[in-house]
N, C-alpha and C positions, 0 to 999 in steps of 0.2 A: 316227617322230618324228626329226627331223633334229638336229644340234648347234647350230644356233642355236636353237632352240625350247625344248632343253635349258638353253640359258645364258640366253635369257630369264627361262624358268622359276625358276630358280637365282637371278638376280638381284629377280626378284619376290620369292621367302620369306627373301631377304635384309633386302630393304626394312622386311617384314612382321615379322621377328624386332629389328630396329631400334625399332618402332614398339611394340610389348609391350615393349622392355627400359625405357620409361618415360622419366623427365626426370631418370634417372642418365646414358644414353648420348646424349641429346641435348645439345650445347653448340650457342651462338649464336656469331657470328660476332666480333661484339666480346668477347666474354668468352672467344676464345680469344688473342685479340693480348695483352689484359688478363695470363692468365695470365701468357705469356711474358716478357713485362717486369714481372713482381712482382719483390719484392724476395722473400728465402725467411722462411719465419717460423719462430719455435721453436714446436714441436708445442703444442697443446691440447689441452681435452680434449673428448670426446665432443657432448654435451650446446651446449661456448659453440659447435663447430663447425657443428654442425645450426642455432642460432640464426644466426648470420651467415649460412649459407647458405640461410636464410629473410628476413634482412632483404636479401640481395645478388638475389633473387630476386624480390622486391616492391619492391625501388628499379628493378629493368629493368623491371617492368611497370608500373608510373608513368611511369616515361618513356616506354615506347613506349605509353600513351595521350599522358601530353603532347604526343609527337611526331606522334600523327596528329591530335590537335586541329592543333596547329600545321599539318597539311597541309589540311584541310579550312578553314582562315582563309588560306593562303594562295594555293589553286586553289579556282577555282569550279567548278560542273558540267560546264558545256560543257567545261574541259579534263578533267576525268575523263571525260569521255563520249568524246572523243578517244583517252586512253591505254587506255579500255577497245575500242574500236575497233582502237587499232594492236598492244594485247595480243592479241586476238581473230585478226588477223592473220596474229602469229606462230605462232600456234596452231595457225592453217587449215596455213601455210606447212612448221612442222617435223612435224605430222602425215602431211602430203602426202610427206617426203623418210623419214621411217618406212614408211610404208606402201612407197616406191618398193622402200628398202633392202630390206623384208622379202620384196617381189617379185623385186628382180634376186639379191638376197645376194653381195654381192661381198666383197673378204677385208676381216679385219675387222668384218662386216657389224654384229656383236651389240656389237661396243662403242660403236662410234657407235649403234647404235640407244638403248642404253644412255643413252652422252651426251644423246642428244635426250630422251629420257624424264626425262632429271631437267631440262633446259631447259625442258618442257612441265610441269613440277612446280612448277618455280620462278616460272616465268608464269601458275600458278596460285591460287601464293601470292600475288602481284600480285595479283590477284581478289580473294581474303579481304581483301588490304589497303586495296583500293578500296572493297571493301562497309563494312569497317568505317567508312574514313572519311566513307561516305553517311550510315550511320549517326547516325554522331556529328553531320553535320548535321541529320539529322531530328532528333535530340534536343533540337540548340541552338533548332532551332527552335519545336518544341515547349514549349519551356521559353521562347521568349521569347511566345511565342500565349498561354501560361499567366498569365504576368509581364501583359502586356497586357490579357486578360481579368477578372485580378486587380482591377487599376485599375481598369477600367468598373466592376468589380461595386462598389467601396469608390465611387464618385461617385454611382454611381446610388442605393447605399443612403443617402449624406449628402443627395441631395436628397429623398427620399422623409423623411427626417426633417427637412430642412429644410421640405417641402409641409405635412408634416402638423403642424409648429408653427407654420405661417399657417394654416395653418387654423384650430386650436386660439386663435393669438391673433387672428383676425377674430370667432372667436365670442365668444371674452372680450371684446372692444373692441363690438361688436352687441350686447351684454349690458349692458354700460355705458351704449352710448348708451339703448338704450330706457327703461333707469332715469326713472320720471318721481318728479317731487318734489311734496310738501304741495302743495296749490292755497291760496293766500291766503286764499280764502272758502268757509272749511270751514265748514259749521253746524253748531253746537253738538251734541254728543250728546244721544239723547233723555234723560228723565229717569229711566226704569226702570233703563237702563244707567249712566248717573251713580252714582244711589246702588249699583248693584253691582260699578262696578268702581272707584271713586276712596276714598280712603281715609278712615277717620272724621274726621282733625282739618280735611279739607276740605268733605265733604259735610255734617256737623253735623247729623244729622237731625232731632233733636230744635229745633232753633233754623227747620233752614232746607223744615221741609214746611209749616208753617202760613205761611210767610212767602214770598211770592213774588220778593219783592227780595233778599231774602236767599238764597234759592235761585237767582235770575241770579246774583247774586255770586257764591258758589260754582262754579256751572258754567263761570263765566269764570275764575277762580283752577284749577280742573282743566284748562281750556283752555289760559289761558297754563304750566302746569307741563308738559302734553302739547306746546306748542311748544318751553317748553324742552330740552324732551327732544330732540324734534325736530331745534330748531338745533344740539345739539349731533351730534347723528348726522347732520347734514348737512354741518359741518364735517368730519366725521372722514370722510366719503364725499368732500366735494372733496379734500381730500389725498390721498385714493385717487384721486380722477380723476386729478389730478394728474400725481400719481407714473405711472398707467395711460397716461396722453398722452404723458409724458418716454418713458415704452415704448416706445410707438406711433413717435413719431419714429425712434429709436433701429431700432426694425423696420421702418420704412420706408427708412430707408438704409442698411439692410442690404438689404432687399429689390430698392432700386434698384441698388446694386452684381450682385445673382445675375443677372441681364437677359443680361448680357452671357455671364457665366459659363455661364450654361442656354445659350445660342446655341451658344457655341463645344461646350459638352458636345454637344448637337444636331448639331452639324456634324459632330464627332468619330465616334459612331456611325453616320454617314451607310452608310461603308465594309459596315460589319456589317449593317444593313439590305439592302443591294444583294445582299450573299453569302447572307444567310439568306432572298431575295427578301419582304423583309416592306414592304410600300408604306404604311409609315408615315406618310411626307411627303405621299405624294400624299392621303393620307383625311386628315389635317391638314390639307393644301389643299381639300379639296372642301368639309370640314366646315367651314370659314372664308367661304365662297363661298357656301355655303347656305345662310349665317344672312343674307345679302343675298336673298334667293328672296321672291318677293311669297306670300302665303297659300295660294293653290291650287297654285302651281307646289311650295311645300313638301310639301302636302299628299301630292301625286302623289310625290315624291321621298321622302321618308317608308315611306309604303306600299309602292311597288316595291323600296326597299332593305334593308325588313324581309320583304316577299316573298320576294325572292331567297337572303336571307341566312338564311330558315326550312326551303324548299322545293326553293327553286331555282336553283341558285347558277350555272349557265350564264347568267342575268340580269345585264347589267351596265347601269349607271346611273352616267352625269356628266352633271355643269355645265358647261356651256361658257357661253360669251358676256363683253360688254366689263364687266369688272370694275368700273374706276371710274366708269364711267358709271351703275352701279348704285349704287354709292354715293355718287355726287351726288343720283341723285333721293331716295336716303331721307332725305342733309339737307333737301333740297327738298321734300318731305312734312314733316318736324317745323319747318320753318320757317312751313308754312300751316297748321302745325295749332297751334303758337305762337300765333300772327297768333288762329286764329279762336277761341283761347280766352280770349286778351286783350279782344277783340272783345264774348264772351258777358259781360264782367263789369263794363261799361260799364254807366250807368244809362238808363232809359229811351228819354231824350229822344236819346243817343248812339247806340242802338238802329235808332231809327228813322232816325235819319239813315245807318245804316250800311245800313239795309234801302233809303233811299231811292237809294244810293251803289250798292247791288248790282244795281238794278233797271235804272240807266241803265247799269252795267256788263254788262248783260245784253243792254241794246238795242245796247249799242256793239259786243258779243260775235256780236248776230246780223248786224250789218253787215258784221263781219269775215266770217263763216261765209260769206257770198256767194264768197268765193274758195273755186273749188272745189280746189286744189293743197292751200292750208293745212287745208282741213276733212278732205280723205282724209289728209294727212301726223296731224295732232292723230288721228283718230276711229277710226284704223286701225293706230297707233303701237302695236307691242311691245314689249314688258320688253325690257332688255337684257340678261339669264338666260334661259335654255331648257333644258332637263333631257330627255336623249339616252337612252333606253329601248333596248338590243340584246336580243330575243330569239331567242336558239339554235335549233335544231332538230336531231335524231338525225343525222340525213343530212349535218348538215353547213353546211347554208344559215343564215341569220338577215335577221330584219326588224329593221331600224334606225325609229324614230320619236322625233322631237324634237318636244316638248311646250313650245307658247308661251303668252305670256299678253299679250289686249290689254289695254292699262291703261283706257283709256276706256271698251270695250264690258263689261269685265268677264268674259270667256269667257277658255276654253283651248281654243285651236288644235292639230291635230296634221299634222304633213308626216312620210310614208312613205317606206321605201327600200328597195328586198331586194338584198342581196348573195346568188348561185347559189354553191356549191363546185365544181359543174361548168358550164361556158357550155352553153346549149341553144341549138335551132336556131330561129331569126327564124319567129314567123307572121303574117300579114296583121292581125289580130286579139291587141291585145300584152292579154293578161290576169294579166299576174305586174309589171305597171306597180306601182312605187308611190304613183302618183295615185289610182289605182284600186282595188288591192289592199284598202283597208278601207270600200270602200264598201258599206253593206248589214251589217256586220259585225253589228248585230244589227237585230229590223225595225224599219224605218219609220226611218232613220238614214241618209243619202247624207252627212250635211255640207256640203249647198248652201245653208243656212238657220241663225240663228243661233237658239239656245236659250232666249236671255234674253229675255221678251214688250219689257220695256223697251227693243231695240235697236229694235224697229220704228219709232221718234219720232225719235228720233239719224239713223238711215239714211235713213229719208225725206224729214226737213228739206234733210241735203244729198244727196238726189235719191243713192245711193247705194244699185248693188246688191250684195250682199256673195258674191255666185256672180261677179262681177266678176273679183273679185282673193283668188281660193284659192289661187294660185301662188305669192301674195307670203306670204298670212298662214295660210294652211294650213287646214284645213277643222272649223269646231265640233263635231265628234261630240256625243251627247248623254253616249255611253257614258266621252266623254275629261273632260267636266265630272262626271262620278261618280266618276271615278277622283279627279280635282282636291279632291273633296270640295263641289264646288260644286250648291246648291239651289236652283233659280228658282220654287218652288211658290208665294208670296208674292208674286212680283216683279207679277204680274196685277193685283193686287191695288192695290198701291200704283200702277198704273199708272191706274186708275181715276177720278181725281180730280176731274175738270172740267177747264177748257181750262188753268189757272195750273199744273197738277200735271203736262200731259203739254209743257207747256213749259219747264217744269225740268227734267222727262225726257230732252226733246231736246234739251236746251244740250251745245253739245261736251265741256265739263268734268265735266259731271254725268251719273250714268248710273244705273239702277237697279239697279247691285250695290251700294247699300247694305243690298238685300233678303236679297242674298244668303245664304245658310247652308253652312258649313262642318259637312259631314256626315262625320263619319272614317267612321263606324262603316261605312257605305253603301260609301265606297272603300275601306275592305279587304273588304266581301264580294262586291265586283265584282270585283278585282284578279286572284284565281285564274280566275276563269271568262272575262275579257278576253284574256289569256293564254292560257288553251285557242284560244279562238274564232280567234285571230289564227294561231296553229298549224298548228289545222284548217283556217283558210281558205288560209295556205299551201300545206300538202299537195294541199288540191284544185284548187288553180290553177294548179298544177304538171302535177298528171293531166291537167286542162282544156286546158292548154298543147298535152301531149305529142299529146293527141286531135284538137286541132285542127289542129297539125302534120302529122298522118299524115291527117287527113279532105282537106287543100285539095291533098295529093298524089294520093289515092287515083282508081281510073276503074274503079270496080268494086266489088260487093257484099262480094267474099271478101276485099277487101286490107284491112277495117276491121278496125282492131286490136282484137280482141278475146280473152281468155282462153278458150284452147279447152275450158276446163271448164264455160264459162259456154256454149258454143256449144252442147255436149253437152245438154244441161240445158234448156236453152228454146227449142232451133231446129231444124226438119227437116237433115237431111244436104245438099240442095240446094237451090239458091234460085237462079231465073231471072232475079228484077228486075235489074239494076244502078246502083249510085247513080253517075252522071255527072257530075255537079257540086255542088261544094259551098266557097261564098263569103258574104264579110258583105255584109249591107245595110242600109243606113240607115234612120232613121224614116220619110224620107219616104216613102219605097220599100213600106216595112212598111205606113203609115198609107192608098198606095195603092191595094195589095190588097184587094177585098172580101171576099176570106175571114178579114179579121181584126176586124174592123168588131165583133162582137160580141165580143172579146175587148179591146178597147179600150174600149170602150162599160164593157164589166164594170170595167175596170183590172185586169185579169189581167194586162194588160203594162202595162210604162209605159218611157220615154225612159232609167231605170237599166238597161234589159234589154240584152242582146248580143244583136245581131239577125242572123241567116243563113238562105241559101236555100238549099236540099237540091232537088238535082232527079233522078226514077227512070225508070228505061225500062226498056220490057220490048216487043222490038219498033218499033212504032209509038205504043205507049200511053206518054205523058209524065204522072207525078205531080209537082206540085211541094208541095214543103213549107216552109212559113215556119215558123223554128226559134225562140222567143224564151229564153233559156239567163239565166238568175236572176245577179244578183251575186252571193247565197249559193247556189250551184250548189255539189254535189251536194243540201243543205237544202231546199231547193224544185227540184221536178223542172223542167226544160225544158218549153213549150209549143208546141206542135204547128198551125198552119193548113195546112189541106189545102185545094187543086185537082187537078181532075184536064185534061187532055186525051185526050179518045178521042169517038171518035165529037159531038164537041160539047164547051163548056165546060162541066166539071160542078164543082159547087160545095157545101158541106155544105148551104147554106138548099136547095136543089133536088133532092140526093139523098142519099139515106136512107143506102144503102149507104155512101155516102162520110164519113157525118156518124157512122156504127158500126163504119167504121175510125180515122177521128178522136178517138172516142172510148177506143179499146182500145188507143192509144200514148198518150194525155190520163192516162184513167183507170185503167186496168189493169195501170199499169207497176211497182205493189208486187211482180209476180208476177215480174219478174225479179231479182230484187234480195232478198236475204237477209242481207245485213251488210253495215257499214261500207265495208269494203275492197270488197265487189260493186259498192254505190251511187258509188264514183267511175269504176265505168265504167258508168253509166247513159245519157250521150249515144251512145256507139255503139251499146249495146243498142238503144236505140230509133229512131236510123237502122236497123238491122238489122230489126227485128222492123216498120219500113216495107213493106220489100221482098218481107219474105213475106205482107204482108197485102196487097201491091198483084200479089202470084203469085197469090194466096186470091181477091182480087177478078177477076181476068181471065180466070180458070179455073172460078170460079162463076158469072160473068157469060156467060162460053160456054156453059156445059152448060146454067143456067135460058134462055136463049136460043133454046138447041139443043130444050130442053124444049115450047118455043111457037113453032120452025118452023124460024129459019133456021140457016145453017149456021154450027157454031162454026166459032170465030178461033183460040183457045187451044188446045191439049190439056191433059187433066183429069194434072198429075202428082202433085199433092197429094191428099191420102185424104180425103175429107171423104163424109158419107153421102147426106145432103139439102143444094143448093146454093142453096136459100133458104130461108125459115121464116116464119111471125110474116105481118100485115097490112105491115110494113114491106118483109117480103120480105129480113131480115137474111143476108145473108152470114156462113160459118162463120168467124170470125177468130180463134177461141179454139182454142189449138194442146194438145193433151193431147201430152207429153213422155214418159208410159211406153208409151201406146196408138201414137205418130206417127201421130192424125190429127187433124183437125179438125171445132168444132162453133161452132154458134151459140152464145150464150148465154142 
């Protein structure tokens, strides 16, 4: 150990015996100048000398809080962040010229090391002194957060007592009013109740039961005694109005003074709202907006926002659209319904002149209708509200749907939109469109047709198709008017009339939702299961997507993406075919092939289907297959038409064999598919399980060939035992997966 280490040493249990001798051997800096310039005192005693040196000891620690209040009012952060940065510095600095000292030791070495150690002591006093005065601002502030909080709470709780004495005085004042008085022509009590409740020197009964006059008399003498009763409890009740009214005023100008006061408090918490993220305003705003909402659009907004708010809170749901234009038409509504109730209370003969006034406004109405611009603007016109439906999904993605309502036909429209959280790759074939996307969503529902029997008279008058114009007004689901709460079970009904009733029908003003029925109970128990369906049909048109992507790339059997657990499981280890091509085609395309003719005929397809042509080879031998792929796809399997090319055209009406493979990708395709998540990969399966039935055909078709002379074409690489069967002469196409071979069925 060298001598500087020593006097380190030394100087450390120096420090340390300073620091135990307590706040005897510690003096401050001013209280030593203090000492030197006192005046001297004559001694005291014990006792007052320990007091003063308690009060001289609490007057310096009052100041030095006052004085770092005072520095904390008069630097802000950023210069403490600065002085703790150029403190920080010194720090690095006189550490760096210790360490050198201790390194080089040149003479002196330990007392400048010394020196620097109490400058690094003292700069770290600086520290404490900086902390402290962050302190003291968090406190100030703290204490004014408090101070502020305070406030809000004392206004909030004066309005909530202010709320709840309008309340209290609208029910007293509703209580008043209802008060009804005596009706003028009361009749008389019967007579049983007279003689038992009026008193003897009025009833007389002695005088007044044999006497009928004199028994009116009396009951009219208890009469007027009971009005006078009466009058007088009705006076002492008007002075109670009264005085109740002079209230009423009095609380109404107070009430119209808080208006202002509620805003600004409103405003005032705005802050607090933002910081506590509570979207106050904005569910104030929407709740104001909604009370504008026609009946079904409520309905649907209702429902999805007690859904979401029970179940499923990634649901979100607003109102958009032009505000005042919707509160123009609802004066415009109470303005015609004024009108036609003044109307109804006219006497006969006004009646009929108002019917005969409707009838030429009717014919004037269909003169107009000749313009066909004004008849689709009138017959095709929306609400100016629509109510914006987002639902989420795990992944990440959501379907957006804006729910309209036409005012004329009576329906609710819906237009689709999907936002992806990751962008996929473009296919020939867009099946995640949200044109498309809810088409089919449950059956016998495309939305090219409207719901209401009553639009059929409206539409047709002006020669209007409503599959026209789904672009503009979005498409009637049936399932979007059960959500709306909307009922057209009736509307048939009333459409039945004779020729005067379905001419009313079809006036542009008039339509048959006043059939209508507003069903809640119906849209909340469609609501969760809309909601799935929408879901699920996303998921699958996503799979649908990806599948189609990889099939219009693929030139080859092995490249079809399939899960090699699934491959394991229902397909031999090798397969000859290969699928060569695979593209959409149209209906007409579809509707020219003979091989689908009875599938069209059935309507097993129809013009909703996704139409594609699958083509296989194996060699020389070409199978084509027409693919028709369901809008609820994975829900309803794909269907399958087959031809073949080989040796001639073969077709299922002509060959057996081909119509027992058609059959076994048709009908047998439960057997691939075991759950949910299997069944959306059910189109490649079934391309797949083509290939090996067109290997199964070529190589059965060789060997029973080979069986009756000439020479095969194929080689036998599949296990099958017998290569025909049956008067059909069935080919083995049923694949046993623990055996790998093949059988008829």
């Amino acid at each position: 150990m060298g001598r500087g280490d020593e006097d380190g040493d030394t100087g450390t249990r120096e420090s340390k015996r300073r620091r135990k001798a307590g706040p005897e051997l510690t003096k401050k800096p001013g209280a030593a100048g203090e000492a030197e310039n006192a005046t001297p005192t004559p001694p005291t005693p014990a006792r007052t000398l320990a007091k003063e040196k308690t009060v001289t000891i609490t007057d310096s620690y009052q100041a030095s809080l006052d004085h770092e209040c005072l520095e904390a009012q008069e630097r802000t952060e950023e210069e403490d962040q600065k002085l703790v940065a150029a403190i920080m510095q010194q720090i690095r600095s006189l550490m760096k010229e210790i360490l050198k000292l201790k390194l080089d030791r040149p003479d002196q070495w330990v007392n400048e090391v010394e020196e620097r150690r109490i400058q690094v002591l003292m700069l770290m006093l600086s520290f404490r002194r900086l902390s402290r005065v962050q302190k003291v601002r968090v406190r100030d502030s703290r204490e004014k957060t408090a101070e502020a909080r305070q406030s809000v709470d004392g206004v909030t709780l004066q309005l909530q007592n202010l709320l709840y004495e309008v309340a209290h005085l609208k029910k007293e004042v509703r209580r008043c009013l209802d008060f009804q008085s005596a009706d003028q022509e009361i009749d008389l009590v019967p007579v049983e109740q007279f003689y038992v409740e009026a008193p003897e020197y009025i009833s007389r009964p002695a005088d007044t039961v044999e006497d009928p006059h004199e028994q009116r008399l009396a009951r009219l003498q208890w009469e007027l005694e009971q009005r006078r009763d009466q009058t007088q409890l009705f006076d002492k009740l008007t002075q109670e109005k009264e005085a109740v009214a002079e209230t009423i005023n009095e609380q109404e100008r107070k009430l119209a003074s808080l208006a202002p006061r509620i805003n600004s408090i409103l405003e005032a918490t705005r802050p607090l709202q933002d910081a506590l993220d509570l979207p106050i305003d904005a569910k104030r705003e929407q709740q104001r907006i909604v009370q504008l909402l026609p009946s079904p659009l409520y309905t649907l907004w209702v429902q999805a926002s007690s859904y979401g708010e029970a179940f499923d809170p990634s649901i979100k749901v607003e109102v958009f659209g032009d505000v005042d234009a919707a509160k123009k038409l609802i004066v415009k509504e109470e303005d015609s319904r004024t009108e036609n109730l003044s109307e109804s209370e006219n006497d006969q003969d006004q009646q009929e002149e108002n019917l005969s006034r409707k009838k030429r406004n009717r014919k004037s109405q269909k003169m107009d209708a000749e313009d066909i611009d004004d008849g689709l603007k009138q017959i095709l016109g929306l609400h100016p509200l629509f109510v914006k439906i987002n639902v989420n999904t795990k992944e990440g993605n959501n379907v957006v749907i804006a729910f309209y309502y036409m005012q004329t036909l009576r329906i609710v429209t819906a237009k689709c939109s999907v936002h992806l959280h990751e962008k996929t790759k473009s296919a020939m074939t867009d099946v995640i469109s949200g044109d498309t996307l809810l088409n089919c969503l449950f059956p016998d529902d495309d939305g090219q047709t409207s719901p209401n029997p009553a639009n059929f008279f409206q539409l047709n008058r002006l020669r209007i198709n409503l599959s026209d114009h789904l672009t503009t007004t979005g498409r009637p689901y049936k399932w979007a008017q059960t959500l709306a709460g909307l009922s057209f079970s009736n509307s048939k009904q009333s459409c039945v009339g004779g020729e005067e009733s379905q001419e009313m029908a079809a006036g542009a003003g008039i339509s048959g939702g006043d059939t209508e029925v507003v069903a809640w109970q119906d849209s909340a128990e469609q609501m969760p299961h809309t909601i799935q369906a929408i879901r699920r049909r996303l998921q699958a048109r996503l799979a649908l997507h990806a599948q189609l992507v990889n099939l219009e790339t693929v030139n080859s059997t092995s490249s079809i993406a399939i899960p090699a657990e699934l491959l394991r499981q229902h397909f031999p280890g090798k397969v000859c075919s290969e699928l060569k091509s695979w593209r959409p085609v149209t209906w007409a395309d579809y509707e020219a092939a003979p091989s689908t003719q009875s599938l069209r005929e059935a309507q097993v397809v129809t013009q909703q289907h996704l139409l594609f042509l699958a083509i296989f080879e194996r060699k020389h031998v070409r199978l084509e297959a027409l693919v028709a792929v369901s809008p609820d796809h994975p829900s309803t399997v794909p269907v399958v038409a087959l031809s073949l090319l080989w040796e001639g055209h073969h077709q299922t009406t002509n060959n057996p064999q081909l119509r027992h493979m058609e059959k076994e990708v048709n009908v047998h395709w439960d057997e691939l598919v075991s759950s949910r998540s299997d069944r959306l990969h059910l189109l490649p399966l079934i391309l797949y399980r083509l290939a090996v039935c067109l290997d199964v055909y070529t190589e059965a078709y060789s060997a029973h060939a080979d069986a009756r002379g000439p020479d095969a074409q194929f080689h036998k690489e599949k296990i099958f035992f017998r290569p025909a069967r049956g008067p059909d002469r069935a080919f083995p196409f049923k694949y046993h997966p623990k055996l790998g071979v093949f059988s008829q069925r």
